[in-house]
Each structure stands twice: as C-alpha cells, then as structure tokens.
C-alpha positions in Angstrom: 0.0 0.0 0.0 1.4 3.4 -0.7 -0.2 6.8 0.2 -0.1 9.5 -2.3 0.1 13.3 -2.6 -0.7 15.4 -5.6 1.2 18.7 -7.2 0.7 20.6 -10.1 0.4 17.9 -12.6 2.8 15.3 -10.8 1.6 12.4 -8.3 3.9 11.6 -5.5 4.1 7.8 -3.6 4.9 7.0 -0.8 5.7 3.2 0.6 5.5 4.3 4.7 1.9 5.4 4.4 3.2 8.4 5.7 4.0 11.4 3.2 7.1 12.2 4.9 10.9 12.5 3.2 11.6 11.9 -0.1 9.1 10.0 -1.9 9.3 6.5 -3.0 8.9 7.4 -6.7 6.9 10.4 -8.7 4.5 10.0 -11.6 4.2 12.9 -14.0 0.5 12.8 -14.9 1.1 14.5 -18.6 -0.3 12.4 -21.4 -1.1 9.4 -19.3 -4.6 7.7 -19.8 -7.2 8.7 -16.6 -9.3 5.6 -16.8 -11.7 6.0 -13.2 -13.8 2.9 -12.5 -16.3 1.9 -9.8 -17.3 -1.3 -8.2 -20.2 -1.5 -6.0 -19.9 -5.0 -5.0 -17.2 -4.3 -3.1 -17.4 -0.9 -2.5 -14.8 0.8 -3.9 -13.8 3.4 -6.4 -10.2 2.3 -8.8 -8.7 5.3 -10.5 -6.2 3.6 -13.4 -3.8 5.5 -14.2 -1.5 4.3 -17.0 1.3 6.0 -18.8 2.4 5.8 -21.8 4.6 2.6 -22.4 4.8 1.8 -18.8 2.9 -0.4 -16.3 -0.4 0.8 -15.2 -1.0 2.2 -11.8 -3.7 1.7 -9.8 -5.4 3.9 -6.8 -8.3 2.8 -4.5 -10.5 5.1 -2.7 -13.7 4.5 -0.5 -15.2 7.6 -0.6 -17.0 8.8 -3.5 -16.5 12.7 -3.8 -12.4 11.8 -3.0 -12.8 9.9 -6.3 -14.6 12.2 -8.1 -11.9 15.0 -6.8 -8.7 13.1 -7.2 -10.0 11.8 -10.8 -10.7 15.5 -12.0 -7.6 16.2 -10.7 -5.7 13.6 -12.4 -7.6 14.0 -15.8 -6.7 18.0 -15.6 -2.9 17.2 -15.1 -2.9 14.6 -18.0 -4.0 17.7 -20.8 -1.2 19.6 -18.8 -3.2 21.5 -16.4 -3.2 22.2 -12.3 -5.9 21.8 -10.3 -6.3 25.1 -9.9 -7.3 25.7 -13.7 -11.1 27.4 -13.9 -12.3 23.8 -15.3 -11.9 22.1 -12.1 -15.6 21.9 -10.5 -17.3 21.0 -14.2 -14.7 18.1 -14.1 -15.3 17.0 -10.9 -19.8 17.6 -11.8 -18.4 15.4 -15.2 -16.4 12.2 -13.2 -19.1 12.2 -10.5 -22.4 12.3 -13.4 -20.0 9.5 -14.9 -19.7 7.1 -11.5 -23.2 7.7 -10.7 -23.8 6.2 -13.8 -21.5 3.2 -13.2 -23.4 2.2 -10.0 -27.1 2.9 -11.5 -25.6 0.3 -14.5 -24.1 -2.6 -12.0 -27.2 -2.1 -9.3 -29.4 -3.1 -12.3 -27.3 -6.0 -13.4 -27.3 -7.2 -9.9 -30.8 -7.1 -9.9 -31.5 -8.4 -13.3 -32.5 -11.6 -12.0 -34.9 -10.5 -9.8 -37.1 -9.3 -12.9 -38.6 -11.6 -15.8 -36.5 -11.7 -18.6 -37.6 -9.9 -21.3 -37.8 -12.3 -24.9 -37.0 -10.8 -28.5 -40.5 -11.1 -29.5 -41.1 -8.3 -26.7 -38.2 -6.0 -28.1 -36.8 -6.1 -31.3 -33.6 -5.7 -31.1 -32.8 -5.7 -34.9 -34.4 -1.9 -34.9 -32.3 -0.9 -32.2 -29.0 -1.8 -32.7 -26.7 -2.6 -35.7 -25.9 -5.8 -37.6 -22.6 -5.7 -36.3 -23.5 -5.9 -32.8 -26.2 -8.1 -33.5 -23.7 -10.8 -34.3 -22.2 -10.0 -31.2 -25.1 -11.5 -28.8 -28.2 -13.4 -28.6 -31.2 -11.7 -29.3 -32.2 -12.8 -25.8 -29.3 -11.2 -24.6 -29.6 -7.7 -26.5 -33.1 -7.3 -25.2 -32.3 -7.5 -21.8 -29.2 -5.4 -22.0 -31.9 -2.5 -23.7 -34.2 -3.0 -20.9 -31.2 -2.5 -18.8 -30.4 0.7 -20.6 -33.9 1.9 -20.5 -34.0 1.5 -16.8 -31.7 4.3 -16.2 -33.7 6.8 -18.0 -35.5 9.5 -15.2 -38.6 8.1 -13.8 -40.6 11.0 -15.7 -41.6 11.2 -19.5 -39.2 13.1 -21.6 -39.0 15.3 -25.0 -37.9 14.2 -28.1 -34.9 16.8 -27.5 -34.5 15.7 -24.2 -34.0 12.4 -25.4 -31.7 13.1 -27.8 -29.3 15.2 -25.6 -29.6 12.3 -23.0 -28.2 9.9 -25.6 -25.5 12.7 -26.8 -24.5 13.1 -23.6 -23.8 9.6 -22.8 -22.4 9.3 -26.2 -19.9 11.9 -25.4 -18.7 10.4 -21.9 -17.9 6.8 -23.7 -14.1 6.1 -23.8 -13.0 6.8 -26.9 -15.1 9.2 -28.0 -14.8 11.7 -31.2 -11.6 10.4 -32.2 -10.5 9.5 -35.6 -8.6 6.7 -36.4 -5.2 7.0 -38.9 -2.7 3.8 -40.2 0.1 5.2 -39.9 4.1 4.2 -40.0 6.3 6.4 -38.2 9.9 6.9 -39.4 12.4 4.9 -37.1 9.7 2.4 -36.6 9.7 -0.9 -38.5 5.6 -1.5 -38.0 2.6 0.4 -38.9 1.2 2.0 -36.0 -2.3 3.6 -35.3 -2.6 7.5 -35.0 -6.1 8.7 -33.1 -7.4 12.2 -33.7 -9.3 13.5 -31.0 -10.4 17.2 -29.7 -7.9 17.6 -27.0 -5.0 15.7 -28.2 -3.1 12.9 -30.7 -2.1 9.1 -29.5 0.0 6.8 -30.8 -1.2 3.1 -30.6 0.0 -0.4 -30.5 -1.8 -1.5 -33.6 -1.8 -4.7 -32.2 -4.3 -6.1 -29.3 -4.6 -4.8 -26.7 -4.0 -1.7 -28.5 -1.8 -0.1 -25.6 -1.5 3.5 -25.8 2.4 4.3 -26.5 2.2 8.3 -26.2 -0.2 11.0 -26.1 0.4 14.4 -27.3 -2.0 17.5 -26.2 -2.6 19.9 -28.8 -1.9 22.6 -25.9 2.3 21.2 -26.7 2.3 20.9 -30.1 4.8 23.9 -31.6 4.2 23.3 -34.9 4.1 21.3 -37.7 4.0 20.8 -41.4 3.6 18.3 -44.5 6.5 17.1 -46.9 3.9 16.9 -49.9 6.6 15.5 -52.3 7.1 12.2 -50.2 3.6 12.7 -48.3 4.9 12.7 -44.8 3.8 14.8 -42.2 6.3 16.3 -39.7 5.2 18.0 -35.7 7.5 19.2 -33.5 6.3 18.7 -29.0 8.7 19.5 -26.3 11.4 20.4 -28.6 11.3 17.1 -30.4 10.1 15.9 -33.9 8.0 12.9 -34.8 8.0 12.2 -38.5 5.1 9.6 -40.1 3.1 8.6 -43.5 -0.3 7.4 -43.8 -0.9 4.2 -45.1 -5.0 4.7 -44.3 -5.8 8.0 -46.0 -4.1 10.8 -48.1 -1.8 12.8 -45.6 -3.6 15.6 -46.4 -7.0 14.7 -44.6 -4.8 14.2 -41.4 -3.4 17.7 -41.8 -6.8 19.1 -41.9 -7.7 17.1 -39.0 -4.8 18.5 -36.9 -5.1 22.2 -38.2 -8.8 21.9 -37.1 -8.6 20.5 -33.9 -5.8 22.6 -32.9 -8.1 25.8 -34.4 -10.8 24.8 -31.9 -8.0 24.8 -29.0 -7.1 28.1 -29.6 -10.5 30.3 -29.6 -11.7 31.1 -26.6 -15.1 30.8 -25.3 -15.8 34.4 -25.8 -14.9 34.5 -29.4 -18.5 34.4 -31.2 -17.2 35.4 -35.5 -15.1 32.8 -37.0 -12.0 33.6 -38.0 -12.2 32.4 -41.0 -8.2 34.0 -42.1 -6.7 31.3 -39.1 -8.9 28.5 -39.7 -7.9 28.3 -43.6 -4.3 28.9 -42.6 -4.4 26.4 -39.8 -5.5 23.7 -42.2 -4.8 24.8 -45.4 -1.0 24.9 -47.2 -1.6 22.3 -49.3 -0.8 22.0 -53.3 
C-alpha cells in the first residue's frame, strides 16, 4: 500500500503510508490515460492510471467525492493543467455524473435476475441496434441489455430533444469518443502503428491487441508542424522534439486538416462568437 500526494500535474508515492521525506517514486501525470472505475460490490472506487509505455498504476479510494476530486484532478494534469485551472468543478460535476452512472448500470445488473427476462419477440432488437453488434449476442441477450439501458432513464416522460441530448450526452462520456482513427508508420519504426485524432490531443497506438496507448500528445504542446507533400509525410514538433510519419490509411492531407482543425478549436476562446475564418484556412490549409 502506498499513500499519495498530488502537485501541479505530478503524483507523488509514498511506501511508509506516511508522506514524509523523499518519496518512494513520482509519476508525472502528462499524457497518461485517466481511466476512473467503480465497483459496487465491493465498495470501492479504482482510479487507473496508466502512462504511456509503462505499467499501469492503480489507486483505491472508499469515498465517493475523493474519487470524483482526485479523478478531475488527475484527468486536468494529463491535458497539462493544475488543479487550480477554472475547469476544475465541471470536471469533478463530469467524473461524478460518470460514476453515478457506473453504480445505477451494475445495481441493475445485480438485480437483473430479480425481474422476468424480457424475450425478442417483446423487443426487437434488430431496430435498435446494428448488424454488427447483433452478431455480437443473442437476441435474448440484446433485449435485456436494452431493458437494462432503459432502466436508467428518469422516472418522468421526456421530449424528443430531451432524449436526444440524453443519448449525446452519454455518447460523449464513452471512452474513446470523437476520435479519428489514422494507419500510420512512423519513421524509425519498422511497424505500422495507429494515430487517433481527437479534440484535445493525438495518440499513438499499439496496432496490435490490446491496442496499448504508447504516447499521447496535447494539442496545448504541439509547436508546430508541417507536410513534406513531395514524399507525403507529415512532420510535428512537441517539447522540442520531432516525430516524423506517413499514412498508409488515408491521403496525408485529410490528417493535416484534421490536426489544423482540432488545434483551431484549441485556440479560440469561449468568448470568441465570429469565426476567424483567415486562421482556420491557414491552420488547415497549405496544401498544393
């Protein structure tokens, strides 16, 4: 067991349970992956924390708002930010909607069996869900997971907008969410490699199972970058180093769109209401 304390974006751990001289080792939380996780059977919250190309930590807590707090906390420092950034509560309001989730989804499969199962011929399932995870289950199996699902909805009769910012919402809190997904082969590297897209930031993957996540990059520490359209490689520069790929997926231009976009997005501000138009075309144009 160690006991922890928390700076800026770094996570100190202690072996003595006592956070007292110098610490048994320190964990910068920068472009690690914040994975929280909640088990009511046994009563505990696990915060994973796993950095790139390294072993994955993990931290156990048995009260719920120190999860929610230390998560927020964690997930802030991973994009590069302190706890004391003006995003702090909404994180906190976003990790504790997410674990009240959790336990709503486990109390129900706990109590599945208490409750008739439901049949296909009650739901189908084939107008719900797609082919591909149809061939993922038993009908049987699908139905009950939708009753499941439906379960969790307020005990009150919705809108049709209400519905559909319900399903957005939980939509945007699934792991994995908005990114894009690039085959790429990095120079120095003998394999192809996968390249995800996302709002906040750029990962490089294992392409291989389970798909470990070998380096994140935030958009907030990108310097710069630019295309080689002559060979079609794409060149970025982070922390004073360069990373140099191809893309074996897509033309390297539709990456370099993606990047100048997302990076765009990063750098308006929420009080910004016209467009700049002049940056965005910049940002993602430059190509022949």
């Amino acid at each position: 067991m160690h006991k922890f304390t928390f700076r800026d974006t770094t996570m100190s751990f202690y072996k003595d349970g006592a956070a007292q001289g110098p610490p048994d080792f320190v964990q910068d939380l920068k472009d690690c992956q914040i994975v929280p996780e909640v088990d009511i059977r046994k009563a505990k919250y696990i915060l994973h924390i796993k950095p790139p190309g390294a072993k994955e930590y993990q931290v156990l807590f048995g009260d719920k708002d120190e999860f929610c707090q230390w998560t927020a906390a964690c997930r802030l420092a991973s994009k590069g930010k302190p706890i004391s950034d003006s995003t702090y509560e909404s994180e906190i309001e976003m990790v504790r909607s997410m674990a009240n989730m959790q336990e709503h989804s486990q109390t129900l499969k706990l109590n599945r069996n208490k409750r008739a199962p439901v049949s296909h011929d009650e739901i189908k399932t084939e107008d719900l869900v797609t082919a591909r995870v149809s061939r993922k289950y038993r009908p049987e199996q699908l139905a009950n997971l939708i009753m499941d699902a439906h379960n969790m909805l307020p005990r009150r009769e919705l809108t049709a907008t209400e519905l559909r910012l319900n399903y957005i919402l939980k939509w945007e809190r699934l792991m994995g969410f908005g990114m894009t997904y690039f085959i790429v082969k990095f120079d120095k590297s003998k394999k192809e490699e996968l390249l995800s897209v996302g709002r906040t930031s750029m990962s490089r993957i294992d392409l291989s199972p389970p798909h470990d996540i070998l380096k994140t990059w935030h958009w907030t520490s990108v310097q710069g970058w630019h295309v080689n359209w002559e060979v079609e490689k794409l060149t970025f520069e982070v922390d004073n180093d360069s990373f140099t790929f191809s893309c074996n997926s897509a033309y390297i231009k539709v990456v370099h769109e993606y990047i100048g976009g997302y990076i765009f997005l990063t750098m308006r501000k929420e009080s910004d209401t016209e467009l700049d138009k002049e940056m965005f075309y910049k940002l993602t144009g430059g190509w022949q």
